[in-house]
FIDO-612848 format. One line per 5 residues: number of its first residue (from 1); for each residue z negated, x negated, y of N, C-alpha, C, O. Coordinates in pm, whole numbers. Layout:
NUM) Z,X,Y,Z,X,Y,Z,X,Y,Z,X,Y  ...
This chain:
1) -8855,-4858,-1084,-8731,-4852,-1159,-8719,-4714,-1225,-8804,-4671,-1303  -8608,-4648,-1188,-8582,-4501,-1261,-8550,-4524,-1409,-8499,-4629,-1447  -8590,-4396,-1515,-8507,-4402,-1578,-8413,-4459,-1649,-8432,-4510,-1759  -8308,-4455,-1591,-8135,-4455,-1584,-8105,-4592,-1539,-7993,-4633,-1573  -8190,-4687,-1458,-8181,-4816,-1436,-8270,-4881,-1568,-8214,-4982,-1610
6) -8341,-4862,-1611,-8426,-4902,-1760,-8336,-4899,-1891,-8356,-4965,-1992  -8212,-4791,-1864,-8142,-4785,-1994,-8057,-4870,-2007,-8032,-4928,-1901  -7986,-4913,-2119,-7888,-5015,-2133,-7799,-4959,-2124,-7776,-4848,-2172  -7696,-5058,-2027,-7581,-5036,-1980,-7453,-5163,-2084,-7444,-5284,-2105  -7374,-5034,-2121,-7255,-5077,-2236,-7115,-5131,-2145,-7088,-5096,-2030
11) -7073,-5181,-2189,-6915,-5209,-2184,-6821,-5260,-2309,-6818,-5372,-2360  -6741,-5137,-2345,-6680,-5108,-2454,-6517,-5194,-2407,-6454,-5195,-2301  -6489,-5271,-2564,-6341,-5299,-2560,-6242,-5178,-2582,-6259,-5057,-2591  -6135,-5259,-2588,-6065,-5143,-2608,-6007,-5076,-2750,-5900,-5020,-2774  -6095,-5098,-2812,-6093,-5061,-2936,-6204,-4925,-2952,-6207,-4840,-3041
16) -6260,-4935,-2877,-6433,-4823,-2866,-6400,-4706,-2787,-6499,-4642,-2750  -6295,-4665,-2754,-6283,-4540,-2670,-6386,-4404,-2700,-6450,-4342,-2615  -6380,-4374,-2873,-6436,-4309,-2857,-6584,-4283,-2889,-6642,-4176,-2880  -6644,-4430,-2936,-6780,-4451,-2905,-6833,-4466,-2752,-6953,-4462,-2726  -6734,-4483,-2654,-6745,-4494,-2555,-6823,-4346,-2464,-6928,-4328,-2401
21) -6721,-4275,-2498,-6698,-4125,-2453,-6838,-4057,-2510,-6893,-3980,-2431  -6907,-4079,-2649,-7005,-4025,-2669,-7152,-4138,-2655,-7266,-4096,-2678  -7129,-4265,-2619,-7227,-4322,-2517,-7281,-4249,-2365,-7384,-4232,-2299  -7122,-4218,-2362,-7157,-4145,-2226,-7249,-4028,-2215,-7340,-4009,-2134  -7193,-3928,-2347,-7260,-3766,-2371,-7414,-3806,-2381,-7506,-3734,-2342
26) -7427,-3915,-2431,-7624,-3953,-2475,-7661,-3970,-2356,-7776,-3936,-2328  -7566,-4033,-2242,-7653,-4038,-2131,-7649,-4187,-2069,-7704,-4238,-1971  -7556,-4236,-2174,-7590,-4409,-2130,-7464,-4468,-2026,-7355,-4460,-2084  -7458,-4501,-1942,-7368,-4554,-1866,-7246,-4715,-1944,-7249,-4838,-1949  -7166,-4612,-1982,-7060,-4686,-2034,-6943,-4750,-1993,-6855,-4673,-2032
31) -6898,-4826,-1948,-6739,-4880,-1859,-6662,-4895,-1986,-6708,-4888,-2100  -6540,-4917,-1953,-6412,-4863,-2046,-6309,-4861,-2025,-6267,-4748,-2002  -6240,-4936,-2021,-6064,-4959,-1983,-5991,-4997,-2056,-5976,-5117,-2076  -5918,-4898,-2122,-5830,-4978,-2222,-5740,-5067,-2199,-5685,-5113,-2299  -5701,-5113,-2076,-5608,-5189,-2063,-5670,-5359,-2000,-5614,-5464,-1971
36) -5847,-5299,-1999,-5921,-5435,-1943,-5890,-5573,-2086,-5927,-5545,-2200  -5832,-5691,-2060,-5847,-5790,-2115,-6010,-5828,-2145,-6093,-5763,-2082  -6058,-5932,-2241,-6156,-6008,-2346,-6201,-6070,-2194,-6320,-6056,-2166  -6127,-6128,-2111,-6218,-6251,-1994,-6192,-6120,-1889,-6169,-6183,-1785  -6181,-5979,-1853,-6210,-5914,-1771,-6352,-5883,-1839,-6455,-5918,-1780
41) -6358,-5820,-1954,-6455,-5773,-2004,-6580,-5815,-1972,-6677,-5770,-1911  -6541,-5938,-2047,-6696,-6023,-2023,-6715,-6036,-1914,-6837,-6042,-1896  -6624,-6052,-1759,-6733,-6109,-1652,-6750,-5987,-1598,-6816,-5978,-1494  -6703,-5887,-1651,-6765,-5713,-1601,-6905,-5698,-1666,-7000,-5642,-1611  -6906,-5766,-1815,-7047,-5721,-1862,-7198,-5823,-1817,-7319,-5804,-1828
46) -7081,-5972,-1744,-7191,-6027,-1665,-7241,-6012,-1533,-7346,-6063,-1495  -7148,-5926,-1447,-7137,-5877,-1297,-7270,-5761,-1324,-7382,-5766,-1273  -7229,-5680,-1400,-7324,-5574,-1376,-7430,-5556,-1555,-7459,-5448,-1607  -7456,-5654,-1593,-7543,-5671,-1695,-7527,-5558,-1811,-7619,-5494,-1861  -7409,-5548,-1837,-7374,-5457,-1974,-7389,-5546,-2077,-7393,-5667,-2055
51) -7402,-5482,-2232,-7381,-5537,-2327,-7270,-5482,-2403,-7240,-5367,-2433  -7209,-5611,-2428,-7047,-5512,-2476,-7077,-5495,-2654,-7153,-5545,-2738  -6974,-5399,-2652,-6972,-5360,-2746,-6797,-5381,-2782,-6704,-5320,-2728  -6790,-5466,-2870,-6640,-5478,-2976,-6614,-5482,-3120,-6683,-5533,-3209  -6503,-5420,-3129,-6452,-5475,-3272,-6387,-5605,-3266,-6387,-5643,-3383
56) -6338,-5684,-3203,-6310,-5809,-3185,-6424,-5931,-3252,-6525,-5944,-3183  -6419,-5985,-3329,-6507,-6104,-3387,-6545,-6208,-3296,-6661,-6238,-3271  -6419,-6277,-3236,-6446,-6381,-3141,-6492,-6341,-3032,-6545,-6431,-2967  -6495,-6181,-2956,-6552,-6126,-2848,-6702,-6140,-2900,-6789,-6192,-2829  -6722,-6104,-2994,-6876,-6130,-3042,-6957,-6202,-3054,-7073,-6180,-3090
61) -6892,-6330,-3019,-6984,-6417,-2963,-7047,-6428,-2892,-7154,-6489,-2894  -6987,-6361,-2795,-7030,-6365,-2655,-7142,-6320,-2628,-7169,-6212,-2681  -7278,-6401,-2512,-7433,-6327,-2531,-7385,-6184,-2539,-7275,-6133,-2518  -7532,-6121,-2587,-7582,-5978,-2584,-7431,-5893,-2606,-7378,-5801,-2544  -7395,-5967,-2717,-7278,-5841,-2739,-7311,-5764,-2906,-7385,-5811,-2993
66) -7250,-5664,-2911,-7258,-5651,-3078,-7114,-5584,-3128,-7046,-5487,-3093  -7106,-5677,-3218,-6986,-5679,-3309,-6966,-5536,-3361,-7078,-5518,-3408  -6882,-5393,-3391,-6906,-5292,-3440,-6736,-5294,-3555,-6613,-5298,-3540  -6817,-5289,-3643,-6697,-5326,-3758,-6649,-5213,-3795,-6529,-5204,-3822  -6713,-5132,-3801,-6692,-4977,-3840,-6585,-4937,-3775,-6599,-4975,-3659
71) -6444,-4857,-3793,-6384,-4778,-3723,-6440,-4668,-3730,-6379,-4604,-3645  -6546,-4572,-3791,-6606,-4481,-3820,-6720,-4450,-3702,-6820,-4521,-3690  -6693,-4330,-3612,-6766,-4278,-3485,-6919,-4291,-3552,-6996,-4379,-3514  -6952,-4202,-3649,-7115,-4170,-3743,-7160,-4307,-3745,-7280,-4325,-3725  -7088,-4406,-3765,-7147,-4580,-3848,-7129,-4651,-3679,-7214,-4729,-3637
76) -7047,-4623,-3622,-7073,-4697,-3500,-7201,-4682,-3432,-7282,-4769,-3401  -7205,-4498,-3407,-7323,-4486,-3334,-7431,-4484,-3389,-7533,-4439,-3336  -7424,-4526,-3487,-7552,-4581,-3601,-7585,-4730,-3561,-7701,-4759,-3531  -7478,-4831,-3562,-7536,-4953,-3559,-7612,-4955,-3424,-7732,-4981,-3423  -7539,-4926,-3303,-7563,-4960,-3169,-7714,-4858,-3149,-7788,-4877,-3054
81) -7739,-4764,-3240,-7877,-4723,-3196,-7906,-4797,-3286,-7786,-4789,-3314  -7958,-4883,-3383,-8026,-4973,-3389,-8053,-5110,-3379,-8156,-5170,-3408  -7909,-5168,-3318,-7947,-5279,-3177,-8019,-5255,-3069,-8079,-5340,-3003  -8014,-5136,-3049,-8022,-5061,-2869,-8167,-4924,-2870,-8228,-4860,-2785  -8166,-4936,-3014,-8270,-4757,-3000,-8246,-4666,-2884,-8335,-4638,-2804
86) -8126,-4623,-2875,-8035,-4515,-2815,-8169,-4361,-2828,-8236,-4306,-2916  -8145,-4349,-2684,-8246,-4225,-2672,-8160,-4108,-2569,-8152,-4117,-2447  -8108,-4014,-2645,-8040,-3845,-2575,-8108,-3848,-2455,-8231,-3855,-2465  -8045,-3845,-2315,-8131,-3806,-2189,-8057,-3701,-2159,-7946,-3729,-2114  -8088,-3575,-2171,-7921,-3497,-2123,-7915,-3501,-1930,-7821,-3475,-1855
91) -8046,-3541,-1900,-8059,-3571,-1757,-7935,-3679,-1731,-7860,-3651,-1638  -7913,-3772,-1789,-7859,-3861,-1766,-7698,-3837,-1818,-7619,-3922,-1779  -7664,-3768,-1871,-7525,-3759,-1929,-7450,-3764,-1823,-7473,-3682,-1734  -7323,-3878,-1807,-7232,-3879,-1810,-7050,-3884,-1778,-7016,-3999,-1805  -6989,-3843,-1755,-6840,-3833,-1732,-6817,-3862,-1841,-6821,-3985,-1854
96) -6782,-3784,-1974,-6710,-3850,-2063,-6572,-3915,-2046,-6538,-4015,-2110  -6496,-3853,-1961,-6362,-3899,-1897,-6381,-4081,-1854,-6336,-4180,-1912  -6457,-4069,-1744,-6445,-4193,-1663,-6564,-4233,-1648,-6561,-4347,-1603  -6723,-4178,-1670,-6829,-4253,-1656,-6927,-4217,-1531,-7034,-4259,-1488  -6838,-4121,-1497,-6908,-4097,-1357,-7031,-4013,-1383,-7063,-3946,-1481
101) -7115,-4043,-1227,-7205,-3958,-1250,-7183,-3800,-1217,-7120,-3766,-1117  -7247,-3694,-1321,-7243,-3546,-1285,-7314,-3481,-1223,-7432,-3514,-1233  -7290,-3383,-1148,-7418,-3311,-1052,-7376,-3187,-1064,-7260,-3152,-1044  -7491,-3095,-1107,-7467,-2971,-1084,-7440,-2893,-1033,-7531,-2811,-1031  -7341,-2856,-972,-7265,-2741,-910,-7277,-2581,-914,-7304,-2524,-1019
106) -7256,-2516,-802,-7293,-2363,-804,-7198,-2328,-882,-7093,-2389,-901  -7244,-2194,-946,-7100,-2132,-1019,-6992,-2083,-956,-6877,-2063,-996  -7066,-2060,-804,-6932,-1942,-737,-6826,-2054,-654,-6735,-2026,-577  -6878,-2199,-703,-6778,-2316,-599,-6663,-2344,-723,-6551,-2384,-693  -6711,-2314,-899,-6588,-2371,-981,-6506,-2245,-992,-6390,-2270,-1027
111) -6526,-2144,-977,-6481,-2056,-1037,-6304,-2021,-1080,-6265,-1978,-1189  -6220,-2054,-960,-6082,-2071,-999,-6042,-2243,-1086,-5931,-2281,-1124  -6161,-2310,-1094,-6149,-2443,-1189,-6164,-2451,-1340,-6139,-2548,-1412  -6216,-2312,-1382,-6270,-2319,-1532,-6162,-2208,-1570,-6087,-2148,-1493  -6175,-2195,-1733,-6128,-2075,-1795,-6227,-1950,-1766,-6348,-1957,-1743
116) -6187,-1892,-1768,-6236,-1709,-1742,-6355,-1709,-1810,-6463,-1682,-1758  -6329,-1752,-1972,-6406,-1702,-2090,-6518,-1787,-2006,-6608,-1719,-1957  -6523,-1916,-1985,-6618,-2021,-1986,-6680,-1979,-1867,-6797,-2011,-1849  -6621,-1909,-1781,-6691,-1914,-1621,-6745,-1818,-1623,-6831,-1802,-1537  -6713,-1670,-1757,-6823,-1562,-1739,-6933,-1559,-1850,-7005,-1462,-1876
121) -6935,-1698,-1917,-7051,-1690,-2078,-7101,-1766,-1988,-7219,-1730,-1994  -7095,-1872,-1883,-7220,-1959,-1807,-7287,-1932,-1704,-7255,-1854,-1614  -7370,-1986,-1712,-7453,-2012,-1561,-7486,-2134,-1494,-7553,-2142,-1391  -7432,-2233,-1561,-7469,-2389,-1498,-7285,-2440,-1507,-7181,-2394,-1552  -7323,-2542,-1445,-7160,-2609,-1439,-7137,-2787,-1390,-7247,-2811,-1341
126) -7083,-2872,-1383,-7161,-2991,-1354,-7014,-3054,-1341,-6921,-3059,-1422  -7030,-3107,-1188,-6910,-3183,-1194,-6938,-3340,-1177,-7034,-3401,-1130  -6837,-3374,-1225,-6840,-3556,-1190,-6812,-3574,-1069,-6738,-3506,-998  -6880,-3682,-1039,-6853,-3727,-901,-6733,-3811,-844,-6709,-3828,-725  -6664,-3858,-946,-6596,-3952,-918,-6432,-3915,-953,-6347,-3949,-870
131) -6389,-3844,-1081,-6337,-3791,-1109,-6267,-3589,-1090,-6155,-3538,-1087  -6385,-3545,-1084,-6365,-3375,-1085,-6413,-3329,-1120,-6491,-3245,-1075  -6379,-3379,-1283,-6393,-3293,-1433,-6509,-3203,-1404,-6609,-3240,-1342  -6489,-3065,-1459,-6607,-3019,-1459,-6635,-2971,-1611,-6556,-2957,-1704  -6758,-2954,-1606,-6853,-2940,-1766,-6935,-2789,-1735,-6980,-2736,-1634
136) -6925,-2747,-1903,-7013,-2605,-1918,-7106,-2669,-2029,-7095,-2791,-2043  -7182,-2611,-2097,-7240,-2595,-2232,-7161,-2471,-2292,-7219,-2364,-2315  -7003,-2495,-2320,-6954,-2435,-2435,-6990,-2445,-2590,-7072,-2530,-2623  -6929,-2356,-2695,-6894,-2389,-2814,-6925,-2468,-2834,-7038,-2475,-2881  -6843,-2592,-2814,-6856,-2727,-2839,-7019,-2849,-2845,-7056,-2930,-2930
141) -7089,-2798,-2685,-7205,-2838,-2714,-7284,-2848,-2777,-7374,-2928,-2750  -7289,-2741,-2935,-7397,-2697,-3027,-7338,-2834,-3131,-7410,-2897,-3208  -7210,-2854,-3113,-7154,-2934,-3168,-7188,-3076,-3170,-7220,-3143,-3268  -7179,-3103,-3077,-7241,-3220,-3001,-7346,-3254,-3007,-7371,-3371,-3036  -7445,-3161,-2983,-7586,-3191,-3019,-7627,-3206,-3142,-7716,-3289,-3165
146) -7577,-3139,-3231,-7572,-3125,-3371,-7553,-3293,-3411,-7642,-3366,-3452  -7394,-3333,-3385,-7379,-3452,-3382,-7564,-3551,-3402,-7612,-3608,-3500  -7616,-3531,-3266,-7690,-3604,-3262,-7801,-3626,-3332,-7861,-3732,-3351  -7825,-3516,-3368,-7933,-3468,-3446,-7959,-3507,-3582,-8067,-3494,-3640  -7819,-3571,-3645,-7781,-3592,-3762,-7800,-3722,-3775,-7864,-3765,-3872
151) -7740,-3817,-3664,-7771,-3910,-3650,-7965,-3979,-3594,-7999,-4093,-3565  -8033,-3871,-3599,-8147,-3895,-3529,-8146,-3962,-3363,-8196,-4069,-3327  -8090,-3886,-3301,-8037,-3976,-3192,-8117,-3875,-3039,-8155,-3909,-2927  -8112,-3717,-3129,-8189,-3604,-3020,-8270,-3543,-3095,-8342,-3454,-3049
């Protein structure tokens, strides 16, 4: 068993978008549809063994789910790392968009895909597989990590 099959796999209502999006950045494989209904949810989180995650009360009943009362990103990803002891894989990160998995890409294949600034401060680049999107370690990443760090999470 890899890894990435050992980690817990989430499925967020639609209230969690953006605990969703930074489940993903840690590395954890998150599903996410805002327009998925309470009885899609659940037999998505029983098809492929997620544990959902809602603000919904009566969704919380439901096995292996956890209730997240917090509208607050810092207090969310606080509770669920300590239901879950959430561990940063940056191996494992992601699609924040859609979930997909990313693979590293040459620089000279994105080059008319990124901004200028971003395509001449890098050297790595990582696209999703499923979606496009492609990713740098901009600005933003120190950010991000920071994030985590605060939370004890990297």
């Amino acid at each position: 068993m890899t890894a990435a099959e050992e980690r817990t796999r989430f499925a967020a209502d639609s209230m969690l978008g953006s605990l969703a999006r930074w489940l993903r950045m840690l590395g954890y494989d998150t599903a996410y549809q805002k327009d998925l209904d309470d009885g899609a949810l659940v037999q998505l989180a029983r098809d492929e063994k997620r544990r959902i995650l809602t603000r919904d009360r009566l969704l919380s009943k439901q096995p292996d789910s956890i209730y997240i009362e917090s509208d607050d990103l810092d207090s969310q990803l606080r509770l669920v790392n300590e239901a879950c002891e959430l561990v940063f894989d940056e191996a494992e990160i992601r699609c924040s968009a859609c979930n997909g998995d990313l693979a590293e890409v040459a620089k000279g294949e994105i080059e008319d895909q990124v901004p200028k600034g971003a395509f001449d401060s890098n050297d790595r680049f990582w696209k999703c597989a499923d979606c496009g999107k492609i990713y740098w370690r901009g600005s933003h990443w120190l950010g991000i990590l920071e994030r985590f760090r605060k939370l004890n999470l990297a």
